[in-house]
N, C-alpha and C positions, 0 to 999 in steps of 0.2 A: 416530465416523462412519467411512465405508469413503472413503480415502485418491482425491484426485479427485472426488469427488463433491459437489456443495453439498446442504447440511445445513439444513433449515429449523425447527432448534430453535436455539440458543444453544450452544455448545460453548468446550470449556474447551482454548485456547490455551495451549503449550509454546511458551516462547522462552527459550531459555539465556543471556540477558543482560539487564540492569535495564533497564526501561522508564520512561523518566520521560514519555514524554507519548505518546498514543493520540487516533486519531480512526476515528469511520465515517459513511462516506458509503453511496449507495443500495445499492450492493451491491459495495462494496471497503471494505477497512480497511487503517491505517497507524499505523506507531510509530517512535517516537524514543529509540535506546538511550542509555543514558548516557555511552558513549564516540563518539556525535556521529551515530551511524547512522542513516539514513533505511529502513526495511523497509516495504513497501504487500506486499499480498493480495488475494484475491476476482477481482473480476469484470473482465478490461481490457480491455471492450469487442469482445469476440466474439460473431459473430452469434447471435440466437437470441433475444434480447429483441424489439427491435421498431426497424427500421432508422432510426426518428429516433432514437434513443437511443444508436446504436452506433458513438458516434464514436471509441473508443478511446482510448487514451493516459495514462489517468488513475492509471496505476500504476506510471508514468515507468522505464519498462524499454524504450521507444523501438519498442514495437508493441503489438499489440489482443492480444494473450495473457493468458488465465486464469492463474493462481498461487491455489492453492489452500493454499498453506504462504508463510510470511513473506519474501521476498526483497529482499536490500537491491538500493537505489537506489543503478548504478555514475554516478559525478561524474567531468565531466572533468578540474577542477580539483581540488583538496582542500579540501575544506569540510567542516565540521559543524554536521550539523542541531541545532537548538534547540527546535524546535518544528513542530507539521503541524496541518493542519486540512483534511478530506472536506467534500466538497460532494457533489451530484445526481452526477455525472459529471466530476467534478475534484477535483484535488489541491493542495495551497499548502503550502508548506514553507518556515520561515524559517531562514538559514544564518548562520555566523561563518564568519571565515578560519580557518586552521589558524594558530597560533603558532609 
């Protein structure tokens, strides 16, 4: 697909790091690399849908911005993800400490 733009077939995701765990929600997706990374995509809540919907944030980048390509989730502490789970318009993400 043309880079920016949402795609209403299925497409085939490049991510140069093992993913052990994936989720999608209504229109974002999130993954979990193996060395603890939380990465969300899609949709964060920018207008254009229908303003009960666009509440933003669910792609935990700390505003309503699209991401169209995978970007990790910055932490203020150091943690690593273990696991994620999408919702309608939310995000859940379970963490460890760093050792």
């Amino acid at each position: 697909g043309k880079k920016g733009r949402a795609m209403r077939t299925p497409q085939k995701l490049e991510i140069d790091e093992d993913v052990v765990d994936i989720s999608c929600g209504w229109k974002h997706s999130a993954a979990v690399t193996r060395e603890g990374k939380l990465l969300t995509w899609g949709w964060g809540g920018s207008m254009g849908t229908s303003s009960i919907y666009d509440t933003g944030g669910q792609l935990g980048h700390d505003n309503a911005f699209d991401f169209w390509e995978p970007m990790e989730v910055a932490m203020e502490t150091k943690l690593l993800a273990d696991s994620v789970s999408c919702g309608f318009n939310h995000t859940s993400a379970l963490f460890s400490p760093v050792r």
